[in-house]
Every structure is written in structure tokens, then in C-alpha cells.
Backbone and ligand atoms as CSV (ligand in chain L), in Angstrom:
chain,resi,resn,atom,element,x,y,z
A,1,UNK,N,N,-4.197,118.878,-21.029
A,1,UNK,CA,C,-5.153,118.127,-20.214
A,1,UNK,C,C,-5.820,117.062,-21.078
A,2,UNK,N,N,-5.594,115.357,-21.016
A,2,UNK,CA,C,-5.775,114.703,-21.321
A,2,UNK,C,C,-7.628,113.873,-21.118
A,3,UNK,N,N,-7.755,114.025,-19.743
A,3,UNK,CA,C,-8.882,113.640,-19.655
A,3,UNK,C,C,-9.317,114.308,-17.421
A,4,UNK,N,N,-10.502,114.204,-17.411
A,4,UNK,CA,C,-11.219,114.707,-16.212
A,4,UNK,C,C,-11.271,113.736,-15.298
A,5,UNK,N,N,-10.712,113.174,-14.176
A,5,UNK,CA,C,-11.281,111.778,-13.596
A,5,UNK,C,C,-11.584,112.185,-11.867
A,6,UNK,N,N,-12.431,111.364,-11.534
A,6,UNK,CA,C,-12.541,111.751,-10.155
A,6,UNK,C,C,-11.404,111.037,-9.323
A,7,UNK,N,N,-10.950,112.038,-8.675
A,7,UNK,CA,C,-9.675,111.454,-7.555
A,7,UNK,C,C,-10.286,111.207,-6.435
A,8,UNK,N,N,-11.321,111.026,-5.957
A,8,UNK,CA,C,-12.118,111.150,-4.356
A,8,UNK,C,C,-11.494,109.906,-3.911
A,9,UNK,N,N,-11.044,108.477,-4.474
A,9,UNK,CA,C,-10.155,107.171,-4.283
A,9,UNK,C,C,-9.117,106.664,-5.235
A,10,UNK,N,N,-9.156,105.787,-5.677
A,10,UNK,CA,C,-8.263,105.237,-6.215
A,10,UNK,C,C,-8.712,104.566,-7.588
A,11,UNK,N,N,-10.248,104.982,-7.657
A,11,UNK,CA,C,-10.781,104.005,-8.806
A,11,UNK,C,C,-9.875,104.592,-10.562
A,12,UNK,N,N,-9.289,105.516,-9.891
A,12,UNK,CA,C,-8.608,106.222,-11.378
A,12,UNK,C,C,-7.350,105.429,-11.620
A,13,UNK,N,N,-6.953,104.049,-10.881
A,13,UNK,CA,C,-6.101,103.623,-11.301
A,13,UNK,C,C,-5.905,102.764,-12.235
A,14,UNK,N,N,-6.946,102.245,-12.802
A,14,UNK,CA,C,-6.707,101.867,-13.817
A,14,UNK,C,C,-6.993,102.208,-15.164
A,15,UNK,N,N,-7.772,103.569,-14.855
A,15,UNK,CA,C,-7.744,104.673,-16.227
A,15,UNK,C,C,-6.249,105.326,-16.161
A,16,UNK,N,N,-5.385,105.506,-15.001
A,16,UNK,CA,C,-3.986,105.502,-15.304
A,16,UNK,C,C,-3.011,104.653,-15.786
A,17,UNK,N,N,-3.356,103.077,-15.665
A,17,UNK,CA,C,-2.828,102.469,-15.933
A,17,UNK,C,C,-2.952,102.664,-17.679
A,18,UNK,N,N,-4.309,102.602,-18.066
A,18,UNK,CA,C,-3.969,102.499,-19.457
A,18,UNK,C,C,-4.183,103.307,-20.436
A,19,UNK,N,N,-3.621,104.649,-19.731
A,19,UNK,CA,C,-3.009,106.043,-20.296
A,19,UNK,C,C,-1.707,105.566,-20.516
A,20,UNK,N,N,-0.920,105.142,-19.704
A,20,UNK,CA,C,0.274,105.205,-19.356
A,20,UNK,C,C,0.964,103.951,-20.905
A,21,UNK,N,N,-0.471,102.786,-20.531
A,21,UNK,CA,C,-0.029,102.005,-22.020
A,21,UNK,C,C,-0.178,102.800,-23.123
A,22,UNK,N,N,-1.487,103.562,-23.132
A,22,UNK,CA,C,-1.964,103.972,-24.446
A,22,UNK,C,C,-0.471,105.003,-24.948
A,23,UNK,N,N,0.185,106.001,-23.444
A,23,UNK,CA,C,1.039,106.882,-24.367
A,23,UNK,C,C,2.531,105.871,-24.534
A,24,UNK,N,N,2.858,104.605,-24.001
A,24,UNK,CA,C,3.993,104.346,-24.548
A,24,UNK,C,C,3.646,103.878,-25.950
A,25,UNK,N,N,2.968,104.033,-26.747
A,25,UNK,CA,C,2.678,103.619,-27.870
A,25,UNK,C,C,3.380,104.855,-28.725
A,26,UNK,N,N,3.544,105.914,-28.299
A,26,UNK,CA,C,3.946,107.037,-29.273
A,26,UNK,C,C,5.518,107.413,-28.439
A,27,UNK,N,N,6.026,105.953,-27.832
A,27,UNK,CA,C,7.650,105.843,-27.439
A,27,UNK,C,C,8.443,106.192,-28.576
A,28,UNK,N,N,9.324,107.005,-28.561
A,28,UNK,CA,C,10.476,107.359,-29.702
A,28,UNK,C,C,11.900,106.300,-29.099
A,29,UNK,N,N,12.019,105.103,-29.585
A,29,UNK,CA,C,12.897,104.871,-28.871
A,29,UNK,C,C,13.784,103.711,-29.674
A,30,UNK,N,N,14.262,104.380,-30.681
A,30,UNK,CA,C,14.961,103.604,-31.713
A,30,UNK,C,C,16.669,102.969,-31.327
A,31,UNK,N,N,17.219,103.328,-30.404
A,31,UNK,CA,C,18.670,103.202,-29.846
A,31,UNK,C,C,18.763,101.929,-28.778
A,32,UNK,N,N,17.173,102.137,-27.751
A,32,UNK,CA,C,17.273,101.064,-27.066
A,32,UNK,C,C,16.273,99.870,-27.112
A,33,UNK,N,N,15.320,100.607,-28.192
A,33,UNK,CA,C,14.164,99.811,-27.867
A,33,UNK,C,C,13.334,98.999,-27.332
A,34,UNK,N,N,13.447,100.076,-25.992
A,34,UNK,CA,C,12.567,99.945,-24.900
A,34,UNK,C,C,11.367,101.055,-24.822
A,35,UNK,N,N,10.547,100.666,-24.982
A,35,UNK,CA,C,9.019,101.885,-24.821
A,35,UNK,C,C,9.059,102.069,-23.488
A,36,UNK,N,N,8.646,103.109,-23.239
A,36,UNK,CA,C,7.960,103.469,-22.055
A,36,UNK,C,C,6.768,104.363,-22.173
A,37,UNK,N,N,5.746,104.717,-21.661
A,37,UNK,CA,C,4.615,105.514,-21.177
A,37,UNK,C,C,4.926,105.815,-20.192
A,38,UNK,N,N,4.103,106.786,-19.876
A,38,UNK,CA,C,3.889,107.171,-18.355
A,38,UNK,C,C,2.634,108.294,-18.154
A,39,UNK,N,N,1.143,108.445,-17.206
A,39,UNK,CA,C,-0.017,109.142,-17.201
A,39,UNK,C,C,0.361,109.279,-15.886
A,40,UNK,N,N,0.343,110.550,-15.739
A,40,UNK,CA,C,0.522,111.550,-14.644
A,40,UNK,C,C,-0.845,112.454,-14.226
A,41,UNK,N,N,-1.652,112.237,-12.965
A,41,UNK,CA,C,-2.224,112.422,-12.659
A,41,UNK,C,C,-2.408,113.922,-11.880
A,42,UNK,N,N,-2.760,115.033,-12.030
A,42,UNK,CA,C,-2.993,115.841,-11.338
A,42,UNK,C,C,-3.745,116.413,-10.110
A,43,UNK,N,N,-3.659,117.060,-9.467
A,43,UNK,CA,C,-4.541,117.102,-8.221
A,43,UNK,C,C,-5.670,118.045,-8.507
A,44,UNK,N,N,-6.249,118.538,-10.185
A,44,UNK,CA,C,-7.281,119.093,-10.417
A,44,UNK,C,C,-8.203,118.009,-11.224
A,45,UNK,N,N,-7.523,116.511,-11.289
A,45,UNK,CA,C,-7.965,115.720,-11.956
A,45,UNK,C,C,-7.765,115.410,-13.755
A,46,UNK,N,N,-6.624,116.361,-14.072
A,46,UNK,CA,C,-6.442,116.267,-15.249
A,46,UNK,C,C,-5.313,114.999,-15.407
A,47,UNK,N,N,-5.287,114.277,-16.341
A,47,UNK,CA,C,-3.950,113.459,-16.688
A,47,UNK,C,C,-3.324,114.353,-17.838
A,48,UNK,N,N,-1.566,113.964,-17.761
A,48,UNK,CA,C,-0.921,114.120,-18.467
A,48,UNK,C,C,0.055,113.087,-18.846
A,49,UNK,N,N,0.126,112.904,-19.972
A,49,UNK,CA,C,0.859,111.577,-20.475
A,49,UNK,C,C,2.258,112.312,-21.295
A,50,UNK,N,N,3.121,111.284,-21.117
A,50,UNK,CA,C,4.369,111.366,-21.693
A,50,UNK,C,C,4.959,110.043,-22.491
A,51,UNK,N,N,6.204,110.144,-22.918
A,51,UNK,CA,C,6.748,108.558,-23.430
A,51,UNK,C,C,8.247,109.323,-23.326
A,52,UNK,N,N,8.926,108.141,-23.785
A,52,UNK,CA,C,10.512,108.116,-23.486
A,52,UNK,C,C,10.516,108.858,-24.978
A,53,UNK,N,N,11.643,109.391,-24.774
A,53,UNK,CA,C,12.181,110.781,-26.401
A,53,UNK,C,C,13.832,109.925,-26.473
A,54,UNK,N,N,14.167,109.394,-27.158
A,54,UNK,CA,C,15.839,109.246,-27.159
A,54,UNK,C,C,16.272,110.080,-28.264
A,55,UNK,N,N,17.640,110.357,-28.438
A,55,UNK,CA,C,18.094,110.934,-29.401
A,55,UNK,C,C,19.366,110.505,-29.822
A,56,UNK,N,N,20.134,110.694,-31.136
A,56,UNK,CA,C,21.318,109.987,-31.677
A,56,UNK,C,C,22.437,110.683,-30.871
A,57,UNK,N,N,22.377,111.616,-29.896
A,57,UNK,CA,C,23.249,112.315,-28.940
A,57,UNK,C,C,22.890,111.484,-27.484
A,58,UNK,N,N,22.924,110.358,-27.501
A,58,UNK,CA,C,22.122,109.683,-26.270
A,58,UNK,C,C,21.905,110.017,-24.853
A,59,UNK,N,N,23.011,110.773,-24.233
A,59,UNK,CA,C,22.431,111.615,-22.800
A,59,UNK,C,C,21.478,112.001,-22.798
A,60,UNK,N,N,20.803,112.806,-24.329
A,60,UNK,CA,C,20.260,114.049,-24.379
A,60,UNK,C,C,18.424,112.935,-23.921
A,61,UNK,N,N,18.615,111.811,-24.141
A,61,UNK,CA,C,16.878,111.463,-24.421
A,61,UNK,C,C,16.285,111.764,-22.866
A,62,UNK,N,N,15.182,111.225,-23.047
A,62,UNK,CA,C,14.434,111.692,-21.732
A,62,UNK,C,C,13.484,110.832,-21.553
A,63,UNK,N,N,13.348,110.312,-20.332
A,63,UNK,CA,C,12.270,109.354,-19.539
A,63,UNK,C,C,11.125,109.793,-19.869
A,64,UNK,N,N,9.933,108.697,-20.227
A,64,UNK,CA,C,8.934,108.894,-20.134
A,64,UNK,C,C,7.801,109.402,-18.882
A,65,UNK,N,N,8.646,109.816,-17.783
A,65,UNK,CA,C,8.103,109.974,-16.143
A,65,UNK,C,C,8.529,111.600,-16.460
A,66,UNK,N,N,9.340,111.912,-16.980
A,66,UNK,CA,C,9.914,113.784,-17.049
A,66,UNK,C,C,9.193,114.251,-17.803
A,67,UNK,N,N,9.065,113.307,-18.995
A,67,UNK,CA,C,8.057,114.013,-20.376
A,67,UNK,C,C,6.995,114.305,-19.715
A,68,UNK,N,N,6.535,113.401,-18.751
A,68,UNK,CA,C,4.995,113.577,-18.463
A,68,UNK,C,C,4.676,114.759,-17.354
A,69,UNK,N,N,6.014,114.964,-16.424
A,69,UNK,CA,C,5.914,116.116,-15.571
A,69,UNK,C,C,6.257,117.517,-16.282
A,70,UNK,N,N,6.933,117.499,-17.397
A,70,UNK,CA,C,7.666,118.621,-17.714
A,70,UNK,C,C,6.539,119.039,-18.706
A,71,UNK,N,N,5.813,118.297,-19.274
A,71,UNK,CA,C,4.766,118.696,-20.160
A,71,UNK,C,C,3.754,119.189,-19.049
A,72,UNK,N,N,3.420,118.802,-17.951
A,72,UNK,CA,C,2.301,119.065,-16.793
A,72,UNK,C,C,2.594,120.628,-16.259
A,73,UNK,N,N,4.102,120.305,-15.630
A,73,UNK,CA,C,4.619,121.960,-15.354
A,73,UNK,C,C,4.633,122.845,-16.155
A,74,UNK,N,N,4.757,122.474,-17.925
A,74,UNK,CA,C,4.408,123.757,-18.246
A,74,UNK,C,C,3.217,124.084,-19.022
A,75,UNK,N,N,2.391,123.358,-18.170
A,75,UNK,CA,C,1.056,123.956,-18.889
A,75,UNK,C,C,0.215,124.184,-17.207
A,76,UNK,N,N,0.837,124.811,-16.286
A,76,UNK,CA,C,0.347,125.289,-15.333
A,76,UNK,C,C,0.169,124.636,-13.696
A,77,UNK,N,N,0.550,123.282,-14.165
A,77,UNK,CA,C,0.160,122.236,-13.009
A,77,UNK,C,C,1.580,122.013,-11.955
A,78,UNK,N,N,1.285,122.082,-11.012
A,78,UNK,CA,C,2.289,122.244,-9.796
A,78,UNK,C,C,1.855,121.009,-8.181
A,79,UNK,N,N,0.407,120.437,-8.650
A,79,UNK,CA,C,0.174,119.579,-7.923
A,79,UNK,C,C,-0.277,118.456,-8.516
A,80,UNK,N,N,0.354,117.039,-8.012
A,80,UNK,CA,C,0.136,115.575,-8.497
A,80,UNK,C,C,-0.638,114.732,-7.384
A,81,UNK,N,N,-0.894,113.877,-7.782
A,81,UNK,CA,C,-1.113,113.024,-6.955
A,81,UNK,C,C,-1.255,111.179,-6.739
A,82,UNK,N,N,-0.960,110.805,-9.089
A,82,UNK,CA,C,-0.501,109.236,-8.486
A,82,UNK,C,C,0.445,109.536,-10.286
A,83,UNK,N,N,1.058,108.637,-10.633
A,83,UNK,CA,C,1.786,108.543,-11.853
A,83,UNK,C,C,1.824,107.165,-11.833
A,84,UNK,N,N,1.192,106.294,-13.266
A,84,UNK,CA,C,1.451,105.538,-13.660
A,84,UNK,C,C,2.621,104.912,-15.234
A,85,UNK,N,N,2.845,103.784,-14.793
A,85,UNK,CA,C,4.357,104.090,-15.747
A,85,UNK,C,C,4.242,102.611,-16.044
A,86,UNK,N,N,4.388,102.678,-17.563
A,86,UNK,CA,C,4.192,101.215,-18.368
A,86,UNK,C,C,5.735,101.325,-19.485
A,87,UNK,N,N,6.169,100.338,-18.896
A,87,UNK,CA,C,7.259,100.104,-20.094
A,87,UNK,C,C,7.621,98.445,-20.670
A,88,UNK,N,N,8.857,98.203,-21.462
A,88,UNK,CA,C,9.028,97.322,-21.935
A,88,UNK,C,C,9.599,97.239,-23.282
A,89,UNK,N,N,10.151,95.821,-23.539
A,89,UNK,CA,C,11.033,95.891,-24.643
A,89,UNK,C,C,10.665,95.908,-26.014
A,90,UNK,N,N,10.479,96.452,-27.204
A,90,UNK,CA,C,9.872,96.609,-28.533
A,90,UNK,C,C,10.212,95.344,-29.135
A,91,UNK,N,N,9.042,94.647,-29.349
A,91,UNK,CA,C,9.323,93.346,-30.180
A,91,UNK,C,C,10.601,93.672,-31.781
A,92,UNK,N,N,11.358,92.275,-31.874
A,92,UNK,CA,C,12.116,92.789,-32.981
A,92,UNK,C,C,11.301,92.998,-34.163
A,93,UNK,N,N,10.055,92.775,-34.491
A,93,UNK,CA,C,9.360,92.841,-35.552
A,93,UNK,C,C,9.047,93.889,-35.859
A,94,UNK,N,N,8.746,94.841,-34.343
A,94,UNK,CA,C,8.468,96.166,-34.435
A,94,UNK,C,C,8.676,97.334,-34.170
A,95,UNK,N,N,10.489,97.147,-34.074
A,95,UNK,CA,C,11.369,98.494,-33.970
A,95,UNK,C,C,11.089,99.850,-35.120
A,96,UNK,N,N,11.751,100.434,-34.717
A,96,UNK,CA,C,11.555,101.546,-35.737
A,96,UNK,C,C,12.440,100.914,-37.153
A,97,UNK,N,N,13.819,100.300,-36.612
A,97,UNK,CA,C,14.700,99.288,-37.675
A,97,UNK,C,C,14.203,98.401,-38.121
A,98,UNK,N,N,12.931,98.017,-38.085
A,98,UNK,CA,C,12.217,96.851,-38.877
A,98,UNK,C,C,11.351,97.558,-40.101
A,99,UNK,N,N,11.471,99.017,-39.783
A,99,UNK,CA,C,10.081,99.914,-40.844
A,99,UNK,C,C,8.676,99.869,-40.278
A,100,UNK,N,N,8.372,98.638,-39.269
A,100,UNK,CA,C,7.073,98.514,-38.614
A,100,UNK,C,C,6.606,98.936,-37.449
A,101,UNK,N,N,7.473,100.293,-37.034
A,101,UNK,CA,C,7.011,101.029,-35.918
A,101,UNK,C,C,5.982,101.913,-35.993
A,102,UNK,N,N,5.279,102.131,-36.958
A,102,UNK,CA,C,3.884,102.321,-36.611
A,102,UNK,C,C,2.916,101.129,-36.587
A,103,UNK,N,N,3.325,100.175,-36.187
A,103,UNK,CA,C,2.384,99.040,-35.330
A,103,UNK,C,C,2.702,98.424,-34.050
A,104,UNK,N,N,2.831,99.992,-33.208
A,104,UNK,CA,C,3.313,100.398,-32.144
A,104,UNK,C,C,2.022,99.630,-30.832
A,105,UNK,N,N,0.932,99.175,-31.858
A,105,UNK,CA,C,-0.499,99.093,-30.718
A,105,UNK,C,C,0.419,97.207,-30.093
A,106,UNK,N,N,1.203,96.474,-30.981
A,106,UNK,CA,C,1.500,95.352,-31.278
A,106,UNK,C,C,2.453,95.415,-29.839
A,107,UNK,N,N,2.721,96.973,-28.912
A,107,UNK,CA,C,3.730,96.494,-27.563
A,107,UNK,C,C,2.550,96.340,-26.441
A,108,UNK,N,N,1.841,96.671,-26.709
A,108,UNK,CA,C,1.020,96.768,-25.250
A,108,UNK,C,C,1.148,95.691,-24.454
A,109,UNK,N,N,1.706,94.244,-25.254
A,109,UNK,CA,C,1.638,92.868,-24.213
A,109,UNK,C,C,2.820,92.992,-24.070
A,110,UNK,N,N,3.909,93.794,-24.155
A,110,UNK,CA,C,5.518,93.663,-23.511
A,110,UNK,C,C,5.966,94.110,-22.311
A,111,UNK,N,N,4.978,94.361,-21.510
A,111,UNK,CA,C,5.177,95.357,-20.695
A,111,UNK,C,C,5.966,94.197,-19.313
A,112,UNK,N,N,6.946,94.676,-18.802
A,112,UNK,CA,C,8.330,94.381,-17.609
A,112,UNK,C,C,8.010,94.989,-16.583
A,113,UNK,N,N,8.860,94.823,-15.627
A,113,UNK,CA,C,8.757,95.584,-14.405
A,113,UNK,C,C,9.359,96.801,-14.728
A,114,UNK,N,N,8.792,97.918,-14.726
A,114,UNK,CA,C,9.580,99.216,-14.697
A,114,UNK,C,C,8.834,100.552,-13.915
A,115,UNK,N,N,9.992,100.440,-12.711
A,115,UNK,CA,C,10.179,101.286,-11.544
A,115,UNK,C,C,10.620,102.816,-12.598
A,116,UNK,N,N,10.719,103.229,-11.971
A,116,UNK,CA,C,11.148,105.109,-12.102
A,116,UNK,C,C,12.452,105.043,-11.921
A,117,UNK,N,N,13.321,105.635,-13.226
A,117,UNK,CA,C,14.960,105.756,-12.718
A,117,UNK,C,C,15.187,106.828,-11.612
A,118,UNK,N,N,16.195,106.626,-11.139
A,118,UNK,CA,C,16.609,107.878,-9.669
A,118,UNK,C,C,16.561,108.949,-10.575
A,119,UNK,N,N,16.739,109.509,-11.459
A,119,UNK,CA,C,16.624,110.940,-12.321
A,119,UNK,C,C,15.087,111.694,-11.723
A,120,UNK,N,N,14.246,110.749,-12.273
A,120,UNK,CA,C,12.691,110.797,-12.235
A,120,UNK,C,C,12.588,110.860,-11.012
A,121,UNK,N,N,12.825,109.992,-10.085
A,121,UNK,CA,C,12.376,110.435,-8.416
A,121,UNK,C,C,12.783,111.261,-7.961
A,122,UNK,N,N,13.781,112.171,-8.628
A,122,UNK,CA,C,14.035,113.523,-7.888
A,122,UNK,C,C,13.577,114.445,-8.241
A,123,UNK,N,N,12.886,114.346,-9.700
A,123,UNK,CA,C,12.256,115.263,-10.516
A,123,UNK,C,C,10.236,115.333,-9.618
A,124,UNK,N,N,10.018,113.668,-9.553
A,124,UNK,CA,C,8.985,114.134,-8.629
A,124,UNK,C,C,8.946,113.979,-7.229
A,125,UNK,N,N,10.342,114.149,-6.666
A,125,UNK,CA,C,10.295,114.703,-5.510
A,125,UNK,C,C,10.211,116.048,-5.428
A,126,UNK,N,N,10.444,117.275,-6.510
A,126,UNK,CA,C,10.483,118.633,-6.850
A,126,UNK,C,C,9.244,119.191,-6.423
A,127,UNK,N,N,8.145,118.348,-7.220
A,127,UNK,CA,C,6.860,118.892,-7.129
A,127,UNK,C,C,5.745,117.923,-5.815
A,128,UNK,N,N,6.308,116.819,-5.290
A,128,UNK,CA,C,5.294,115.781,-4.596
A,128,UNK,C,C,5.805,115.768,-3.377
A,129,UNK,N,N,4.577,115.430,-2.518
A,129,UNK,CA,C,4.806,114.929,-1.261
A,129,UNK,C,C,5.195,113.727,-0.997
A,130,UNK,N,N,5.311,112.871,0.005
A,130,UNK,CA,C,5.490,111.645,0.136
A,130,UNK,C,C,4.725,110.514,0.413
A,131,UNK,N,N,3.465,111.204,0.328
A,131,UNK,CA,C,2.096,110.026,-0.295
A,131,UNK,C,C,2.040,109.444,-2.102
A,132,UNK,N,N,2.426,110.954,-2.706
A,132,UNK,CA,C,2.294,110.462,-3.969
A,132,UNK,C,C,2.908,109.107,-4.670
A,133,UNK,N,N,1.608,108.825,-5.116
A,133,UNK,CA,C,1.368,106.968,-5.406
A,133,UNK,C,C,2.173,107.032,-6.930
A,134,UNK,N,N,3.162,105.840,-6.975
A,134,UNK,CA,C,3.761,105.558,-8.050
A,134,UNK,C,C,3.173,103.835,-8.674
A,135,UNK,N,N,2.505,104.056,-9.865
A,135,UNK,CA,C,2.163,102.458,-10.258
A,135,UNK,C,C,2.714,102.316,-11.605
A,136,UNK,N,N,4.341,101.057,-11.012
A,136,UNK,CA,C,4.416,100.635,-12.537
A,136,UNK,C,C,4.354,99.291,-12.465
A,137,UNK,N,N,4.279,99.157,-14.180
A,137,UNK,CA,C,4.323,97.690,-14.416
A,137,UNK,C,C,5.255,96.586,-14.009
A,138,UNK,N,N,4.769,95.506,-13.210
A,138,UNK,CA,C,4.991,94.753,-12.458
A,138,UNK,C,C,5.940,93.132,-13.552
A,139,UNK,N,N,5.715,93.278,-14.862
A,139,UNK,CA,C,6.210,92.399,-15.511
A,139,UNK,C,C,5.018,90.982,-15.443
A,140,UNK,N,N,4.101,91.049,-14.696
A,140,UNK,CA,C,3.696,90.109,-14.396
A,140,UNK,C,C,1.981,90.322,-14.735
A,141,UNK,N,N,1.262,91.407,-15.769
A,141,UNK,CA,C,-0.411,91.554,-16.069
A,141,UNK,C,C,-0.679,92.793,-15.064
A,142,UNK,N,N,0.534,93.159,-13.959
A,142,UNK,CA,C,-0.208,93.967,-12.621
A,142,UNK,C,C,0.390,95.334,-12.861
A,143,UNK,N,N,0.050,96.118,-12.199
A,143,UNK,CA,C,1.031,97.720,-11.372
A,143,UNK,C,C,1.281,97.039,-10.001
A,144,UNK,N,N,2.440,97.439,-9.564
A,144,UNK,CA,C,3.002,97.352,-8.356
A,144,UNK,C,C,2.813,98.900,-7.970
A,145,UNK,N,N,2.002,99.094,-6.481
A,145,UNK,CA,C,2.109,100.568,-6.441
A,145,UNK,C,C,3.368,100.417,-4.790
A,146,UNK,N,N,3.689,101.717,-5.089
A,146,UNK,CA,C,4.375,102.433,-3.911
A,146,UNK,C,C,4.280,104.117,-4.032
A,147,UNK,N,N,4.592,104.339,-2.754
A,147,UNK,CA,C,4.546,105.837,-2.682
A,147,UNK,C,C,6.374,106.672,-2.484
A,148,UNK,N,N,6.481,107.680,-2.941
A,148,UNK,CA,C,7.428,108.605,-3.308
A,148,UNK,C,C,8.322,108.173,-2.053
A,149,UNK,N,N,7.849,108.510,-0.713
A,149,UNK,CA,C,8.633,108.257,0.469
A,149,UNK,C,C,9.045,107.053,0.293
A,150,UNK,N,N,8.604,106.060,-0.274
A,150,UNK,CA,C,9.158,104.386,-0.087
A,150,UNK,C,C,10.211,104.098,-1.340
A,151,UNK,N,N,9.923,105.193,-2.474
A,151,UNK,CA,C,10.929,105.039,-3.466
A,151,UNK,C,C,12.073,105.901,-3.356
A,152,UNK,N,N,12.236,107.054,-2.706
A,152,UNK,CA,C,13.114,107.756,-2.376
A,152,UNK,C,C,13.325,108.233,-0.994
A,153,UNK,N,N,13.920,107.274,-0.126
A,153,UNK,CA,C,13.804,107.883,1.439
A,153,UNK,C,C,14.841,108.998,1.597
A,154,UNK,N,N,15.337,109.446,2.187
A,154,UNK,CA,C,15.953,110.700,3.460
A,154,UNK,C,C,16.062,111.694,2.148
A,155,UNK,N,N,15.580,111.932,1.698
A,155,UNK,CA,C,15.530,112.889,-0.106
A,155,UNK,C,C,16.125,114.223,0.126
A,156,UNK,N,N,16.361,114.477,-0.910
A,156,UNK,CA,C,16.874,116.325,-0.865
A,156,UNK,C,C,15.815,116.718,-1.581
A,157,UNK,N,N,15.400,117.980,-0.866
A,157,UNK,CA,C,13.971,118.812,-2.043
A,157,UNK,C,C,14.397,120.242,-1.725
A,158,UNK,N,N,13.623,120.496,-2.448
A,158,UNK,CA,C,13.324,122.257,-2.277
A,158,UNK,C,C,13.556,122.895,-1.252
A,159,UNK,N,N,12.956,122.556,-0.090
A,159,UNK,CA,C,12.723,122.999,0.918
A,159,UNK,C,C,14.100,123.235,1.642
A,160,UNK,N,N,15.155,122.160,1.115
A,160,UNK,CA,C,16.598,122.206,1.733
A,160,UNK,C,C,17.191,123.625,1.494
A,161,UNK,N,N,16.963,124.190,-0.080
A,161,UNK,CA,C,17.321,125.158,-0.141
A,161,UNK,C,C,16.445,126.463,-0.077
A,162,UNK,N,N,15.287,126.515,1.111
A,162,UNK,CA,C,14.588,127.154,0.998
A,162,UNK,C,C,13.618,127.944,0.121
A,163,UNK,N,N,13.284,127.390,-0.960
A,163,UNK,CA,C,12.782,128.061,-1.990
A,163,UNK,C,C,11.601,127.680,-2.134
A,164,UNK,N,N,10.705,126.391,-1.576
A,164,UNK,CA,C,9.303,126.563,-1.354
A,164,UNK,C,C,9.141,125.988,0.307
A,165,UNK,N,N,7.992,126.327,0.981
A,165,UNK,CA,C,7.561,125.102,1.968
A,165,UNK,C,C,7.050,123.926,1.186
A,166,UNK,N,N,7.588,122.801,1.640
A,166,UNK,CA,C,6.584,121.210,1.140
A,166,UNK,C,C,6.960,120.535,1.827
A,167,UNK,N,N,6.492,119.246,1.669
A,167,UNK,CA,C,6.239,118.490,2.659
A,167,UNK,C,C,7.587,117.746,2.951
A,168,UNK,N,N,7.692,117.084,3.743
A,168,UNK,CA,C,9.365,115.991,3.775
A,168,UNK,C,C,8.781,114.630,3.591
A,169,UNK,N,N,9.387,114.194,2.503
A,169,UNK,CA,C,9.279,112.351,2.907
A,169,UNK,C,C,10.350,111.704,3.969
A,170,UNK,N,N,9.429,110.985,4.474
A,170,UNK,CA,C,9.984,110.647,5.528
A,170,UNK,C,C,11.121,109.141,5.579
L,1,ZN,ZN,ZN,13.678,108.173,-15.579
């Protein structure tokens, strides 16, 4: 549990937004060097932040949107309610191949449009309804938000194979 915020609206979106910068700063991402963050919001008000993990076995890396759910699920949390997601390309000055990747604070102005890969929308289609608010970076200073139902329509979940009730996006 990262920090306490009130969910009663939306004013937590831009303390998500720059969770989501603050954790792509600790991006492991030497193969493609592309950072990502991502602050995952809970429905008890806790955030949880993640970043992209790659590895020299390259299937094996992992989105910064999974890190942030898979770290949430296992520390007890089973309800969300917005995920923000900041990514972008690592200046060449400050790859991990330059030696100057701990002047990781130097990406925060790189940030692109970056949506959620289909991996990730099925991962939080697992645990979310189809309100849950997705805000990523727009490439352009903004978050573009949308919700789960608008990023993943006629979806397969849980519920197909009977193993919880939840909700359907529609
Ligand atoms: Zn992904």
C-alpha cells in the first residue's frame, strides 16, 4: 500500500497520474527501452504501482499494468477502481547501455501514447467491472481516459467459466 486517497470522485486522478510517472522511473527495461509505470488504484483507496520487468529470455518480461495488479492481488486486494499508465521511449543518453540509467528522473518528459496491451486487458478484466477507468498517456502533456468495457468489448471473464459472479462488460 503505496498511499491513502479519497475515491468519493475523480480528484485522485492526477495523484494517479503521477504515481504511474513516479513508478516508471524504476522501469527495468534494457532490451527495448521503453519505460513504462503504471498506479493502480484500489477500491479501499490504497495505490499500487508497478513498472515493466524485461528479461534476456524476452517472453518472460512483464507489463508494467500486471506488475501493478499482480503485486495488488497478492497483497490481499481483489477490488480496483481506476489504473493509470505512463510510458515511453528511454532517451539514448539514458539507457541502462549508456551506464546513465540511474538518471531515470531525466524520462518523465518522454512520455507517448500508451494504451494497455490485450495481455493486460484481460488480466484486468479478471478482477474489474466495466466502469473501471483506464488513464494513459496521451503522447500529447494529457491521460486519455476510457473505461474497461470501451477497451475490451464482448470479453471472456470468469464468470464464463463459472468461478466467480461479476459483472459483464458490455
Ligand atoms: Zn501489457
Amino acid at each position: 500500500m503505496d498511499t491513502e486517497l479519497n475515491r468519493q470522485d475523480h480528484s485522485y486522478d492526477q495523484v494517479l497520474q503521477e504515481q504511474a510517472v513516479r513508478a516508471r522511473r524504476n522501469s527495468y527495461a534494457p532490451y527495448s527501452n521503453f519505460a513504462v509505470g503504471a498506479a493502480l488504484l484500489a477500491a479501499d483507496g490504497s495505490v499500487h504501482t508497478g513498472c515493466n520487468i524485461e528479461n534476456a529470455s524476452y517472453p518472460l518480461g512483464n507489463c508494467a499494468e500486471r506488475t501493478a495488479f499482480f503485486r495488488a492481488v497478492s497483497e490481499g486486494q481483489r477490488n480496483f477502481t481506476a489504473i493509470a499508465i505512463a510510458g515511453g521511449p528511454v532517451p539514448p543518453d539514458r539507457t541502462m547501455a549508456s551506464g546513465k540509467a540511474d538518471s531515470a528522473a531525466g524520462r518523465d518528459d518522454q512520455l507517448v501514447c500508451c494504451p494497455p496491451c490485450g495481455a493486460c486487458r484481460q488480466v484486468m478484466r479478471e478482477f474489474c467491472g466495466p466502469d473501471f477507468r483506464i488513464l494513459f498517456s496521451d503522447g500529447a502533456g494529457g491521460f486519455t481516459v476510457r473505461t474497461l468495457a470501451e477497451l475490451l468489448p464482448e470479453s471472456f471473464g470468469p464468470e464464463a467459466v463459472n468461478v466467480v459472479e461479476q459483472e459483464v462488460p458490455e
